[in-house]
C-alpha positions in Angstrom: -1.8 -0.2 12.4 0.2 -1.1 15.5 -0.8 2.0 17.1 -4.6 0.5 16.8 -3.4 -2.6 18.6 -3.1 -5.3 15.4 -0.3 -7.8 15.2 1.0 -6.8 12.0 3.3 -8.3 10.2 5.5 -6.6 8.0 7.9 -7.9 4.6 11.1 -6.6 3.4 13.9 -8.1 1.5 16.2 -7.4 4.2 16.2 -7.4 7.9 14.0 -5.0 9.0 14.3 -5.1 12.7 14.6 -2.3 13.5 11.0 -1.0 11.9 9.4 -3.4 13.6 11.2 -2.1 17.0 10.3 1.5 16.1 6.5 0.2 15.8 6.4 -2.2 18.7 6.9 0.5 21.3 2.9 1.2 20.4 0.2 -1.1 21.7 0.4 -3.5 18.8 2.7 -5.9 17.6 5.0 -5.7 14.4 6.9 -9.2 13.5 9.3 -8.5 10.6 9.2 -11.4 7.8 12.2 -11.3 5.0 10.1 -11.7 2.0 11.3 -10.9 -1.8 8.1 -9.9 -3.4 9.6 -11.5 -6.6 9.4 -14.7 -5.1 6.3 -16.5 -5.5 7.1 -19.4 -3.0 8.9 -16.5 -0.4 4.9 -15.1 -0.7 3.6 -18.0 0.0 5.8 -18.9 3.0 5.1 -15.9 4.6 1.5 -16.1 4.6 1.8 -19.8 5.5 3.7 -18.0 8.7 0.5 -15.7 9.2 -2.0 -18.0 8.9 0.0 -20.6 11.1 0.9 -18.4 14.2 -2.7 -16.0 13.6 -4.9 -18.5 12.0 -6.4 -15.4 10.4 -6.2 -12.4 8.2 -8.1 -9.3 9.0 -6.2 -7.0 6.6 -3.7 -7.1 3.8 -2.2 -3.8 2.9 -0.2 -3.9 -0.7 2.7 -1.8 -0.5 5.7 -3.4 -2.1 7.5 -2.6 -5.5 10.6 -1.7 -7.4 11.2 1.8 -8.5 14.1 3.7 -10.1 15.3 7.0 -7.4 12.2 9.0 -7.1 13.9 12.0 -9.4 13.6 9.5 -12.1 10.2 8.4 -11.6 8.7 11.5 -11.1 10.8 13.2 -13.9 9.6 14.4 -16.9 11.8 11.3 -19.4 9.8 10.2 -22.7 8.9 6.9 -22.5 11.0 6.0 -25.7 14.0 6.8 -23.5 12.8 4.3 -20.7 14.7 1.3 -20.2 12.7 -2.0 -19.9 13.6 -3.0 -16.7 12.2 0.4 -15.2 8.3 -0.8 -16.9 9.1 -4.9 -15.2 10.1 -3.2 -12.2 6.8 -1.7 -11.7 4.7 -4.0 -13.1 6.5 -7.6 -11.6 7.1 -6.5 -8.4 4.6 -3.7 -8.3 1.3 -5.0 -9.7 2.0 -8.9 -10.3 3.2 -9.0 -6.4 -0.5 -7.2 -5.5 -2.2 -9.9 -7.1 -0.2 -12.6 -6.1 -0.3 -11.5 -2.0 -4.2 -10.5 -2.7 -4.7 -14.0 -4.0 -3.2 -15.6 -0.8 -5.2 -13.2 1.8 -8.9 -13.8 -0.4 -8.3 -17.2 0.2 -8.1 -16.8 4.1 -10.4 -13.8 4.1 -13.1 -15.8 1.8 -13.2 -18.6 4.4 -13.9 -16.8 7.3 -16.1 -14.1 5.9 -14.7 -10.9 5.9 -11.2 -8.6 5.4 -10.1 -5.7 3.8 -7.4 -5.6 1.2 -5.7 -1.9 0.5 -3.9 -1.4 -2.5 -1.6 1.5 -2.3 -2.2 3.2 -5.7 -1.9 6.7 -6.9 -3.0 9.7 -8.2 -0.5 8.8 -11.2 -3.9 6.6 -12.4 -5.9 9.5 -13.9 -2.9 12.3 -14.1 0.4 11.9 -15.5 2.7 12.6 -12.4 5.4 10.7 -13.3 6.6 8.1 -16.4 4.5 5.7 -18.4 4.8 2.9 -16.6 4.1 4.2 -13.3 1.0 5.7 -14.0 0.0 2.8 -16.6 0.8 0.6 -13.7 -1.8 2.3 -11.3 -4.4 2.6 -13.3 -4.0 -1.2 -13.9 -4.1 -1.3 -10.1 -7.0 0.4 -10.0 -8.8 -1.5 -12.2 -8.1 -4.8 -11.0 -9.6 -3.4 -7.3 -12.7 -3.1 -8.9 -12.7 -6.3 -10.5 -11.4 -8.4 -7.2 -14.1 -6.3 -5.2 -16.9 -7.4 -7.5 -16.0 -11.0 -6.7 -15.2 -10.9 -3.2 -18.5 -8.9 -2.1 -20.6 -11.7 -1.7 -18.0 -13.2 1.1 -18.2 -10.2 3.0 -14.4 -9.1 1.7 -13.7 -5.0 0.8 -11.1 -4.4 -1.7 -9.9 -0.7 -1.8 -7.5 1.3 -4.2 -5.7 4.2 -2.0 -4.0 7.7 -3.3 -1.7 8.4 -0.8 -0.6 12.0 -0.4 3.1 13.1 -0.6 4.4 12.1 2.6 7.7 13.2 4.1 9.3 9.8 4.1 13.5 9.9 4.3 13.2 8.8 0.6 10.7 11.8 -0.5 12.3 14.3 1.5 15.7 13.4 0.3 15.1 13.6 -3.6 12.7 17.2 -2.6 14.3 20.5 -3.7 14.6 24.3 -2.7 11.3 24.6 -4.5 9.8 21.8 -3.0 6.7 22.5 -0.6 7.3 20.0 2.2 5.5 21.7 4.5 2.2 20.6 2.6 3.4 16.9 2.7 1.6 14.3 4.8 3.3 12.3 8.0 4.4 8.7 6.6 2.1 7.5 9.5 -1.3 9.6 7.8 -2.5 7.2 5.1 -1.8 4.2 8.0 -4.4 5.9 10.2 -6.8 6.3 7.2 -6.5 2.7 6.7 -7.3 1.8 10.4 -9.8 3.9 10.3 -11.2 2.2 7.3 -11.1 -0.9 8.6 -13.1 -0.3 11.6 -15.7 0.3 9.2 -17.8 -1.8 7.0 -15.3 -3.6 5.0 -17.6 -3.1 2.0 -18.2 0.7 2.5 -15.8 1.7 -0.7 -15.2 -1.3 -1.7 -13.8 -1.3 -5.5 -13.1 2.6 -5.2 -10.4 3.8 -6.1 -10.1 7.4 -3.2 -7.6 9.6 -2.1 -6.4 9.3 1.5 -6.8 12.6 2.2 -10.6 12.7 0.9 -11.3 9.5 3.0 -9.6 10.8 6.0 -12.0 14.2 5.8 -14.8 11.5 5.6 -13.8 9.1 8.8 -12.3 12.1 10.7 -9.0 11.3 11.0 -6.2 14.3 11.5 -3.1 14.7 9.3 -0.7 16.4 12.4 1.7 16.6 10.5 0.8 19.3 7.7 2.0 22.3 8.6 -0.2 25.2 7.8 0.2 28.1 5.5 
């Protein structure tokens, strides 16, 4: 998003300075915020930050959770054997902390006609890639995209449901194994060009789809560099 000139700001629960540096040296602007996703009033203090130095919101992008180590995620456990903090972790901070952000950005994006809101979702909603409550927790995601599109339409407000590729993030890449094909992995930066891209469109192109980056990127043109061929 920086690289498409946005100011973009960006929430972790801990300093996260340096990402912001790492994004700055592009033609935009990144402005960490500490923000606990948990937190409903830390929520609303950051978008009170937003709409105080911005005055606006163009685009909210829905990222943040709690998951176990990806091994665990994406392993093959029964859900009998789950503990209950692995299905609050995804679901509190995971879908309650979509609706909660996605409640402040309608508000803004409602008064001034227009916005996009990307929820980052996964194949996990229709195929069983991982355990229960991850892929429960999509489809839920999912869904509720369709609904909030349905009632944001009429304001001129796009609300999308995104399945990212794998992407060779440090995480991903340190949990792959000798079998692991990370040559057919995405860039981290891929599915932020998608949205960019997106947004440059009509904000009510897809709106309440739920579409796989890669699909979407093959339909605005956008490159994935970063796959390495066969």
């Amino acid at each position: 998003m920086a690289e498409a000139g946005a100011t973009v700001y960006v929430t972790g629960r801990s300093s996260i300075v340096e990402t912001a540096a790492l994004a700055s040296a592009s033609a935009g602007t990144v402005i960490p915020l500490v923000c606990d996703h948990r937190d409903d009033e830390a929520v609303a203090a950051a978008f009170r930050v937003i709409e105080g130095r911005e005055g606006r919101l163009d685009l909210l992008i829905n990222n943040a959770t709690a998951v176990p180590e990806l091994h665990l995620l994406f392993g093959e456990r029964p859900f009998w054997e789950l503990q209950p903090s692995e299905w609050d972790g995804l679901f509190t901070v995971g879908l309650r902390s979509h609706f909660i952000a996605s409640q402040h950005a309608a508000r803004l994006m409602v008064r001034d006609r227009g916005g996009l809101i990307a929820n980052i979702s996964s194949a996990g909603a229709k195929t069983k890639i991982g355990i229960v409550p991850y892929g429960v927790g999509k489809a839920a995601l999912d869904h509720m995209t369709a609904e909030m599109a349905q009632e944001l339409r009429q304001y001129g407000v796009g609300v999308v449901s995104l399945w990212p590729p794998p992407s060779r993030t440090e995480g991903m890449l340190a949990d792959a194994t000798d079998d692991t094909d990370t040559a057919a992995w995405s860039s981290p930066l891929f599915t932020g060009h998608v949205i960019a891209a997106l947004a440059a469109t009509n904000p009510l192109q897809r709106s309440g789809e739920a579409v796989s980056v890669r699909a979407l990127a093959a339909e605005l043109g956008v490159a994935d560099d970063a796959v390495i061929p066969a």
